[in-house]
C-alpha positions in Angstrom: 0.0 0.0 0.0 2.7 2.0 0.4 3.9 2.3 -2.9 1.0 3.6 -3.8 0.5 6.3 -1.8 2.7 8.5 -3.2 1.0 7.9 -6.7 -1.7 10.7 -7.7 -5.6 10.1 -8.7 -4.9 10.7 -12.4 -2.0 8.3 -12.7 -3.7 5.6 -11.1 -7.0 6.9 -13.2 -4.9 6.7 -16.7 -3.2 3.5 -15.4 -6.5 1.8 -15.2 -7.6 3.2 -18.5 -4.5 0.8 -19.9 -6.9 -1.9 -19.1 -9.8 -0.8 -21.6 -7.7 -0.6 -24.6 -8.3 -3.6 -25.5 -11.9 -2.7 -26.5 -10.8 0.4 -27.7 -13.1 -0.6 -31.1 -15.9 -0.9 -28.8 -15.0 2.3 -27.2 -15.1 4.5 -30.4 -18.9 3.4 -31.3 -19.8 4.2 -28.2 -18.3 7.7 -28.6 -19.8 7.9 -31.9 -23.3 7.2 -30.4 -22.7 9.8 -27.8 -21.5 12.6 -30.8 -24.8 11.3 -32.7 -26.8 11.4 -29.3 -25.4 14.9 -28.3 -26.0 16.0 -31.5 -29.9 14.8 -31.7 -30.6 16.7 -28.1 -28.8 19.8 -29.9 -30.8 19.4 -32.7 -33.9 19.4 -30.9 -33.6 22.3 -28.4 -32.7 24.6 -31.4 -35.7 23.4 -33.4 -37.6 25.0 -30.7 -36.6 28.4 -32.1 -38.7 27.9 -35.2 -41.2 26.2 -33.6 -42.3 29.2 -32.0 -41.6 31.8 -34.3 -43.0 30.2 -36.9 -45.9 28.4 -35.3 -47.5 30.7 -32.9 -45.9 33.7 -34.3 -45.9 33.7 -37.8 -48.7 31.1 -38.3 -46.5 28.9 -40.9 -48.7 26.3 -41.8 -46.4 24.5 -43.9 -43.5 24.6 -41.6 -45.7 23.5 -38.7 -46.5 19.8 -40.3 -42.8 19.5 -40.9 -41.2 20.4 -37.7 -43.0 17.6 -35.6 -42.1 15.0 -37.6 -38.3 16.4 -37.9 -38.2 16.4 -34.0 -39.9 12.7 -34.0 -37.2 11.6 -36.3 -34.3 13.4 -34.0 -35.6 11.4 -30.7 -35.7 8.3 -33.0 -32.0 9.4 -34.0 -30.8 9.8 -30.7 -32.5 6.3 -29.1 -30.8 4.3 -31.8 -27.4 6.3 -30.9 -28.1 6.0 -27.1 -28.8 2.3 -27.4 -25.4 2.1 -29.1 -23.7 3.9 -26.6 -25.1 1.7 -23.3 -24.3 -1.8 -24.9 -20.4 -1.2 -26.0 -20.0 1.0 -23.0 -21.4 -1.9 -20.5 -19.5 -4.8 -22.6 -16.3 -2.9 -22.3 -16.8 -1.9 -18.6 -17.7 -5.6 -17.8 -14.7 -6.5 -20.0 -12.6 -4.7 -18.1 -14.2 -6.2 -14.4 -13.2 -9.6 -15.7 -10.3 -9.0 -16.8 -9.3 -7.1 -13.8 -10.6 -10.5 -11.8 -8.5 -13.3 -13.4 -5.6 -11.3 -13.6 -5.7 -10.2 -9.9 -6.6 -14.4 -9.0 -3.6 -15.1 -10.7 -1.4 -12.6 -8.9 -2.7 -14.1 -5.6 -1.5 -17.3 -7.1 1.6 -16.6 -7.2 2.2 -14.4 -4.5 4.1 -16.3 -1.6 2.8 -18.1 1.5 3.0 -15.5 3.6 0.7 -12.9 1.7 -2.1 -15.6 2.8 -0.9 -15.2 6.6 -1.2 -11.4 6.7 -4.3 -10.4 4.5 -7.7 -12.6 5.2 -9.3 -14.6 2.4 -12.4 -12.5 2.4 -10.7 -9.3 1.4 -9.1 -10.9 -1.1 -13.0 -11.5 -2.4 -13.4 -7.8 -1.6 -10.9 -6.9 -3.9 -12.0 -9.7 -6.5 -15.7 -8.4 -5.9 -17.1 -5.3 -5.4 -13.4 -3.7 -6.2 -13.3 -5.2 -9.4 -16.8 -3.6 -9.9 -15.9 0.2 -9.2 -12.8 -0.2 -11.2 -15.3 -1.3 -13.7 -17.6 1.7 -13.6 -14.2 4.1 -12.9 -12.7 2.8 -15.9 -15.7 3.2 -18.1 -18.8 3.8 -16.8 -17.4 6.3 -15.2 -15.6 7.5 -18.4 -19.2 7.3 -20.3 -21.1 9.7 -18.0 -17.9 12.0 -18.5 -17.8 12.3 -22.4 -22.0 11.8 -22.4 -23.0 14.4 -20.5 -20.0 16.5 -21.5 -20.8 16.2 -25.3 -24.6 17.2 -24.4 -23.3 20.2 -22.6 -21.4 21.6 -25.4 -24.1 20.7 -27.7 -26.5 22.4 -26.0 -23.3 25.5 -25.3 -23.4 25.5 -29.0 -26.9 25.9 -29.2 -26.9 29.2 -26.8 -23.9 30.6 -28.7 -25.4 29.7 -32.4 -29.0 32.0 -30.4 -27.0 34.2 -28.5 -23.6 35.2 -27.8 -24.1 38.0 -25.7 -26.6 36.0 -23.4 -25.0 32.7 -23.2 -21.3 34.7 -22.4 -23.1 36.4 -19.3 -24.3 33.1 -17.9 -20.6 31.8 -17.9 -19.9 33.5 -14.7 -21.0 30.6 -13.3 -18.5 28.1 -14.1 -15.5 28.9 -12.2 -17.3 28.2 -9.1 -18.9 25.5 -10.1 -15.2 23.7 -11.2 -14.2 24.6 -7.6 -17.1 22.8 -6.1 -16.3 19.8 -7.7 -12.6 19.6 -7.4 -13.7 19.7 -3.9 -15.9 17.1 -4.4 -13.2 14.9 -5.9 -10.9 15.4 -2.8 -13.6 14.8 0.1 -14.4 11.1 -1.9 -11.3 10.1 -2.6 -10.3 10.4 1.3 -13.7 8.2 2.3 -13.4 5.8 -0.5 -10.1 4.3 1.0 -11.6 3.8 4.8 -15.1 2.7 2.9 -13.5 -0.5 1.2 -11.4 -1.2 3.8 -14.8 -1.1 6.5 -16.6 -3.5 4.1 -13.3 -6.1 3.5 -13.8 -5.7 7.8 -17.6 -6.6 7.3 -17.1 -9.8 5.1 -14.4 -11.2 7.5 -16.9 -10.7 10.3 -20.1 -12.1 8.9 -17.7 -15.4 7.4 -16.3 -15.8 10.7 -19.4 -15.7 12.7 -21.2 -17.8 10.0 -17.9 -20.2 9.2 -17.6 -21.0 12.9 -21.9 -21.0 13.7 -21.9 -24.1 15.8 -19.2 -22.4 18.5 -20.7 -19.5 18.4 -24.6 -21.0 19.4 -22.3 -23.5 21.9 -20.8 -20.8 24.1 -24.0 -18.3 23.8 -21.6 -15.7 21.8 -24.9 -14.9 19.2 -25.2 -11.0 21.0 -21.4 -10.6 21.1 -21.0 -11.8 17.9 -24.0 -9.7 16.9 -22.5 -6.5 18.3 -19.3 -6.8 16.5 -21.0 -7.1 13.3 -22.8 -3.9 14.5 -19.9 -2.2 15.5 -18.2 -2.3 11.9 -21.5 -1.6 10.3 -22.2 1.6 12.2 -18.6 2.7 11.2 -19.7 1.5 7.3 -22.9 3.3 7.7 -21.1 6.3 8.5 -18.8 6.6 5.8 -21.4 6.0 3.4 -23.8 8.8 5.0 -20.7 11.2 4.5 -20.1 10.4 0.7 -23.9 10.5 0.1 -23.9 14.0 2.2 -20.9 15.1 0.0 -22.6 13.7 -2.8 -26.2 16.0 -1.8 -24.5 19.2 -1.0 -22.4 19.2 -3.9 -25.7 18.3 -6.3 -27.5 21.1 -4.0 -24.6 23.6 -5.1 -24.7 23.0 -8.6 -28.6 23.5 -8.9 -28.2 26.6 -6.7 -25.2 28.0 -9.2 -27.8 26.9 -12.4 -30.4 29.0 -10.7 -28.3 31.7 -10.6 -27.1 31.3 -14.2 -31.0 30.8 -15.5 -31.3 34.6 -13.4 -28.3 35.6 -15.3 -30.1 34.5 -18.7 -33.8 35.8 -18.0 -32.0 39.2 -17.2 -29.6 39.8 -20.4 -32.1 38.0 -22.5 -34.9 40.4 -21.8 -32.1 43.3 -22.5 -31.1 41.9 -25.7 -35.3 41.2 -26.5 -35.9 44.7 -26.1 -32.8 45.9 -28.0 -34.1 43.5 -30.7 -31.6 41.0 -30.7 -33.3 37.7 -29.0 -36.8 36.5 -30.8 -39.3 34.3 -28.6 -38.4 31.7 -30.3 -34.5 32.3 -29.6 -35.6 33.0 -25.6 -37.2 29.7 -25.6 -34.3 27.8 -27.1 -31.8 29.2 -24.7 -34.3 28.6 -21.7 -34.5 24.7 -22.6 -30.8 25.3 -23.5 -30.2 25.9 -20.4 -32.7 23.8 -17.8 -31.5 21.3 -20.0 -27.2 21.4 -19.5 -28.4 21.6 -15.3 -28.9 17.8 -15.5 -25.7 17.5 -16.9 -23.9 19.2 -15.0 -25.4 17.9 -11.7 -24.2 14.2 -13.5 -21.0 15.4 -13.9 -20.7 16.4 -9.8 -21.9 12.7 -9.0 -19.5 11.1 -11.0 -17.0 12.1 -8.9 -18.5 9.5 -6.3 -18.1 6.8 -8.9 -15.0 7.8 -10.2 -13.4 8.4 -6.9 -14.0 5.1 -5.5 -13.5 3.6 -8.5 -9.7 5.0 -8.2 -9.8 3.8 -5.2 -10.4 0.3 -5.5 -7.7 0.3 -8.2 -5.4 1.4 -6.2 -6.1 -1.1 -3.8 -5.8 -3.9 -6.9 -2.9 -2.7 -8.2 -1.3 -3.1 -5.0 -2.0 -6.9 -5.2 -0.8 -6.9 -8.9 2.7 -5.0 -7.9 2.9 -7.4 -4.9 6.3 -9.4 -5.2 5.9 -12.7 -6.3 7.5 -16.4 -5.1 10.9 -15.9 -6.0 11.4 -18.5 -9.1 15.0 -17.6 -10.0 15.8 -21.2 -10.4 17.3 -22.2 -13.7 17.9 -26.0 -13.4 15.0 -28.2 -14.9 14.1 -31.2 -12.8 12.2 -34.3 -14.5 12.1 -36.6 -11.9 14.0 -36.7 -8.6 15.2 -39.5 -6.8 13.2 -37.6 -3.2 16.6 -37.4 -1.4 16.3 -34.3 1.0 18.8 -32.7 3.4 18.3 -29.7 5.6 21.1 -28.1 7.0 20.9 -25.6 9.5 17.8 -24.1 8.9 15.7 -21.3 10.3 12.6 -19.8 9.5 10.8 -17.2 10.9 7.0 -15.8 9.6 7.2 -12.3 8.9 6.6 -9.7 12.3 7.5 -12.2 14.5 10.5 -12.0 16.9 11.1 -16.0 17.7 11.7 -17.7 14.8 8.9 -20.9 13.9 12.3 -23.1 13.2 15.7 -22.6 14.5 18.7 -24.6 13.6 17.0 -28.4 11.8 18.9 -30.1 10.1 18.4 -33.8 9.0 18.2 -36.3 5.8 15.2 -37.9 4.4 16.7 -40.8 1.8 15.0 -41.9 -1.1 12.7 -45.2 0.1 12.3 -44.3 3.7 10.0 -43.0 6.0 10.6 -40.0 8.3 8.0 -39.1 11.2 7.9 -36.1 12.4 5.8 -35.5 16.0 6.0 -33.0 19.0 4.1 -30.7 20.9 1.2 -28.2 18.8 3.1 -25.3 17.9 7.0 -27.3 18.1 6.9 -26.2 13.9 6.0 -29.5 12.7 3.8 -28.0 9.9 6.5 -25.2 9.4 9.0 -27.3 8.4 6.8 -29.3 6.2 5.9 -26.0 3.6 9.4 -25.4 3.3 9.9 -27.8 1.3 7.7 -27.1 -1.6 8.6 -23.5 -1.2 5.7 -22.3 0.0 7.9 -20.3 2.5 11.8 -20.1 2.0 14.4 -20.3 5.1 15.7 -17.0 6.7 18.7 -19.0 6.7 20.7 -22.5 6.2 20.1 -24.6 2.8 17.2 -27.2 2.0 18.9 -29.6 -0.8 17.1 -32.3 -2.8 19.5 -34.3 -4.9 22.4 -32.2 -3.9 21.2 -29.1 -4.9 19.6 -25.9 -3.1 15.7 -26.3 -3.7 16.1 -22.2 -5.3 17.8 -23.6 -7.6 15.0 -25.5 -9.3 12.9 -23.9 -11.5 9.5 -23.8 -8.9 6.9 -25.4 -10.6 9.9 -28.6 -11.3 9.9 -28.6 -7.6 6.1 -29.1 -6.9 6.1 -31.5 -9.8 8.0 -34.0 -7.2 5.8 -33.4 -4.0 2.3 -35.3 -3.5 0.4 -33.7 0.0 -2.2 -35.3 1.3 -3.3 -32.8 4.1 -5.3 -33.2 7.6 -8.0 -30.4 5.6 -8.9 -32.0 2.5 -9.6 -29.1 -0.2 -12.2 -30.7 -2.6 -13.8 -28.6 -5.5 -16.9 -28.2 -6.6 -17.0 -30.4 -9.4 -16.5 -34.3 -10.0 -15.2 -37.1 -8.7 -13.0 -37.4 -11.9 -12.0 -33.5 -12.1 -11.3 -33.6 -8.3 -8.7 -36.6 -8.9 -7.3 -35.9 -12.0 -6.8 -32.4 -10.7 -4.3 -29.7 -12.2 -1.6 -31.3 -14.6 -3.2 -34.9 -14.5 -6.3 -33.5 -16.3 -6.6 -35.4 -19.4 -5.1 -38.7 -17.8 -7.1 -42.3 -19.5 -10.0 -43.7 -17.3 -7.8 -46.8 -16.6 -5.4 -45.0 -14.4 -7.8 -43.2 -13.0 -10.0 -46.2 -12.1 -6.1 -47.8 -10.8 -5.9 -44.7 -8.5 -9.7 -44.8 -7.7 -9.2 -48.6 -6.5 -5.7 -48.2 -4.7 -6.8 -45.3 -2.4 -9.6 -47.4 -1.2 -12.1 -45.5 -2.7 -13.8 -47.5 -5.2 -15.9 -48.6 -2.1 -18.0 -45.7 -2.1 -17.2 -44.4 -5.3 -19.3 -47.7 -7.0 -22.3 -47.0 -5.0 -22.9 -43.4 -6.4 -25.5 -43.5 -9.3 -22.9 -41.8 -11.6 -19.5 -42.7 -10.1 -16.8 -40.8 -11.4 -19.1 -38.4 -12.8 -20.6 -37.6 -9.6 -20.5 -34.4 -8.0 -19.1 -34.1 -4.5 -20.3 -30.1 -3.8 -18.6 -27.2 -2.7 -15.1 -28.4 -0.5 -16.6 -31.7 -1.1 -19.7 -31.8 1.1 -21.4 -34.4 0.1 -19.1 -36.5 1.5 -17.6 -37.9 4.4 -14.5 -37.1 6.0 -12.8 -40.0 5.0 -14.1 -40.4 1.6 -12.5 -36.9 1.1 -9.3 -38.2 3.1 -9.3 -41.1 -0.1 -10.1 -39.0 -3.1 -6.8 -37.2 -1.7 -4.6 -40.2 -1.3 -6.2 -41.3 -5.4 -4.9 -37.7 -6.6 -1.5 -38.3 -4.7 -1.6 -41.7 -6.2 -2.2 -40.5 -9.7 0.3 -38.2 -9.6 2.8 -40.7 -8.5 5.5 -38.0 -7.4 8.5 -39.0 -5.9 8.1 -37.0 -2.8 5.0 -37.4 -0.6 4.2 -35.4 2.5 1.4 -36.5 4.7 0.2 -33.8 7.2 -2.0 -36.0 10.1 -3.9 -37.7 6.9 -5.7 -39.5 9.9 -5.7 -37.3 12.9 -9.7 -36.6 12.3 -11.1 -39.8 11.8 -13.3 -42.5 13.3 -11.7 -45.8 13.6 -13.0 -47.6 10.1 -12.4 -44.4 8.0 -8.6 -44.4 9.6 -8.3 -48.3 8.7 -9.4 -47.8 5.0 -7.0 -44.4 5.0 -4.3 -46.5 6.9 -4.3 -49.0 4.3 -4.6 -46.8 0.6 -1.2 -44.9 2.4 0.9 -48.2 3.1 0.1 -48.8 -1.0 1.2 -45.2 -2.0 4.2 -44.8 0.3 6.6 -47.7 -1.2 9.5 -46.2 -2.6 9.1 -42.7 -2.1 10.4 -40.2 0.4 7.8 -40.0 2.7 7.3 -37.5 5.5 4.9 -37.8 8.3 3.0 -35.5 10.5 1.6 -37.8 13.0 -0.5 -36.6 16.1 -1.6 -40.4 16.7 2.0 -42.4 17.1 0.5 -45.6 16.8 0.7 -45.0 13.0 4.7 -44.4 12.5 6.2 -47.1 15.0 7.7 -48.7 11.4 9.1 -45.2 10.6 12.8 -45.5 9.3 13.9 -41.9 11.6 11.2 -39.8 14.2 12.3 -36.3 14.8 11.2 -35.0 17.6 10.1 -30.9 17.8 9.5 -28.4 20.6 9.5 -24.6 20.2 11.2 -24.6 16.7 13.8 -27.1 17.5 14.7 -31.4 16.9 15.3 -32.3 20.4 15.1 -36.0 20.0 15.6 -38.3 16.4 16.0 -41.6 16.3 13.6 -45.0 15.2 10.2 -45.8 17.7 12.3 -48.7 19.9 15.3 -46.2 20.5 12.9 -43.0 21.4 11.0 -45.2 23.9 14.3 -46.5 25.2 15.5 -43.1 26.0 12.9 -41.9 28.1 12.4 -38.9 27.1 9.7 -36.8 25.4 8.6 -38.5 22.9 8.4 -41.7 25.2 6.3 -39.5 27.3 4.1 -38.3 24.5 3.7 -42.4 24.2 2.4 -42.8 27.8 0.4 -39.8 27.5 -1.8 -41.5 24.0 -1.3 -44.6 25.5 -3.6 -43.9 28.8 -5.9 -42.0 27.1 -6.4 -44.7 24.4 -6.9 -47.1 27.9 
């Protein structure tokens, strides 16, 4: 955010403009429609002229068949032309939200572990939502109320020139103050728009974490203090908005009092230049709809600095997603296929703003083949250590090799191309069976390997029963199904991919006895020959593990194989006794 602070409205305003010129086609039929549209309204208000000095003045018969059905054709004119103008102006505004959306998605992609740590998943949707849609109307919408009503304006200035000079140069007094009003304007909603999008992103994460964690919340009778959070932030959102839409009023109220005052302006010098005989009726009446007609305008032209300013805004706040730094990937060496040997040496790792670091000093080999337990305490770093190794955080210091060399010097998606994870927190899409195992690269993969994966993770047993198997959709994060028929269709994808490296984060910790058998059983099929590491919280499951490391606070205070950790007495033996009562 920082970077952009120092950048001003109108760069930020003509960096988003960047986005639309890809429809920049669509863009000049719009402004064609407006010109025709502008024109039209023109058009109209000076036909008025004619119409009543020839009509009620002169009596023109033949001139007053013909002017109706000019001014019907005009208004037929300027519908087809406005029609014009609303369709390409909404397709490339909505062109522009969309593309906005997938590009900022993909920044968030790519952007490292610890962007997800510091910044809550619903503002990111903030930003991908409502963001996206005032950098939409900023970027166009905006832009069309600016060149539409500004094109009818000076239409209708040209009108009150073409009738009267004189008249229509007195009644110009009023702009000055009426451009001061709205740089004003501009300024008070480009303060608020910053606080207003922040206060929402603060909304979202309080209604998805009262909603997310409902059962708690009813449990422990927190409805009302739940309840007056959500209050809290929404006064302070109510607020806000009550002081753009009082900006917004006064600055509408201003520019109808300074039209008054112009219309005064007009009625005075046009009844001097009517009774100096230069201003017909006809001429009075086109610069009176002349003018009552540019008021509307104008007072569209003060309220698009609502729209414009929090459309500038919101950019601001995407762009500072887009100029985020991403995963370092300065790796150069390609990787095919490993052979999953893994040393750490030395390493540390701390999570950004905090002063003790999550790791401190590990250092150990996982060989090709074996298995490699790690247990301790919650909080010892167990799950730290485990995301450095696809790089989803890098070391503040010490090396990580596989196969001899420094993981940074792999390309990064080489790297992930040799780790499976099968995770205590499944993430399922919503989708199919098929799309959820033959997920990512493995898409395309024949319906015999699939089925191979399917049978060998165990979960061909519930899979068969479903009315259209691998076709069957499992809901959003996989809610139609059980915990443990997730837990499998995890184990089939790591199956699938058959990577060299698998890392299994308590794949069992949260399940009932016969799910954990069935899970138990697809992992001892997918684990052969691999380097496998192992979060365990139950240690039943890794007394055949080749080496246990031990953590607490950040360090390895114990390593060794189940017999020799027992036999030393120390804390993993009493982590043993401690699961071993409770399991009595």
């Amino acid at each position: 955010m920082t970077a952009n602070a120092t950048v001003s409205p109108w760069q930020t305003y003509r960096r988003l403009l960047r986005f639309a010129l890809p429809y920049r086609s669509l863009l000049w039929l719009a402004v064609i429609g407006m010109l025709i549209e502008a024109a039209a309204g023109a058009g109209f208000t000076k036909l008025m002229e004619p119409v009543i000095n020839q009509t009620f003045i002169a009596k023109n018969e033949r001139i007053a068949i013909w002017l109706p059905l000019t001014i019907v054709g005009l208004f037929v004119l300027r519908g087809i032309a406005g029609y014009i103008t609303d369709y390409y102006m909404a397709k490339s505004g909505r062109g522009v939200a969309r593309d906005l959306r997938v590009q900022v998605l993909a920044k968030y992609l790519r952007l490292p572990g610890s962007r997800f740590d510091t910044e809550p998943v619903p503002s990111m949707l903030v930003r991908l939502g409502s963001d996206s849609d005032q950098v939409a109307q900023a970027s166009v919408d905006a832009l069309k109320v600016m060149v539409q009503q500004s094109t009818q304006a000076l239409g209708l200035l040209a009108v009150m020139i073409w009738t009267s000079w004189q008249v229509t140069l007195a009644v110009l007094v009023v702009a000055p103050p009426l451009a001061w009003v709205m740089d004003k304007v501009g300024r008070r909603y480009r303060r608020i728009s910053h606080r207003i999008q922040e206060s929402g992103a603060e909304l979202l994460l309080a209604a998805d974490q009262s909603l997310s964690n409902q059962q708690e919340v009813k449990v422990y009778g927190a409805q009302q203090s739940e309840l007056a959070r959500y209050r809290s932030i929404a006064d302070h959102y109510l607020k806000l908005s009550l002081k753009v839409e009082s900006t917004r009023s006064i600055a509408s109220a201003m520019v109808q009092l300074m039209g008054s005052i112009g219309l005064a302006v007009l009625l005075f010098v046009a009844g001097y230049e009517a009774f100096n005989g230069r201003l017909s009726a006809g001429g009075f009446v086109a610069l009176m709809m002349a003018m009552m007609a540019m008021i509307p305008n104008l007072r569209q032209l003060t309220n698009v600095q609502n729209m414009l300013q929090r459309g500038v805004a919101s950019a601001e706040r995407l762009f500072e997603v887009l100029d985020a730094a991403e995963e370092p990937d300065s790796g150069s060496r390609e990787l095919a296929r490993s052979r999953g040997l893994i040393e750490f040496r030395e390493v540390t790792a701390r999570y950004p703003g905090q002063d003790r670091p999550a790791l401190a000093d590990i250092s150990f080999v996982a060989r090709p083949g074996t298995v490699t337990a790690i247990v301790g305490r919650s909080g010892s770093g167990k799950s730290s250590l485990i995301k450095l190794i696809p790089r989803f955080y890098d070391p503040e210091s010490g090396q990580i090799l596989l196969d001899g060399h420094s993981l940074t010097d792999y390309k990064l998606a080489d790297l992930r191309r040799q780790i499976a994870l099968v995770g205590q927190q499944v993430m399922l899409f919503d989708g199919t069976i098929a799309a959820n195992v033959a997920y990512g690269e493995m898409q395309g993969v024949d319906a015999a390997t699939l089925e191979r994966a399917i049978q060998g993770a165990n979960a061909a047993e519930f899979v068969d029963k479903l009315p259209d198997r691998l076709d069957a959709a499992i809901g959003a994060k996989g809610g139609k199904l059980s915990g443990g028929q997730r837990q499998r269709l995890a184990i089939a994808r790591a199956m699938l991919k058959d990577a060299p490296i698998l890392i299994l984060d308590e794949a069992t910790a949260a399940l009932d006895t016969e799910s954990e058998r069935l899970v138990q059983d697809a992992l001892e099929r997918l684990m052969p020959d691999r380097t496998t590491l192992v979060i365990a919280h139950r240690l039943s499951t890794i007394e055949h593990a080749d080496q246990v490391l031990v953590m607490d606070q950040g360090r390895i205070v114990e390593r060794g194989s189940h017999s020799e950790l027992l036999a030393q007495g120390g804390l993993y033996a009493h982590l043993h006794r401690m699961q071993f009562r409770e399991a009595e």
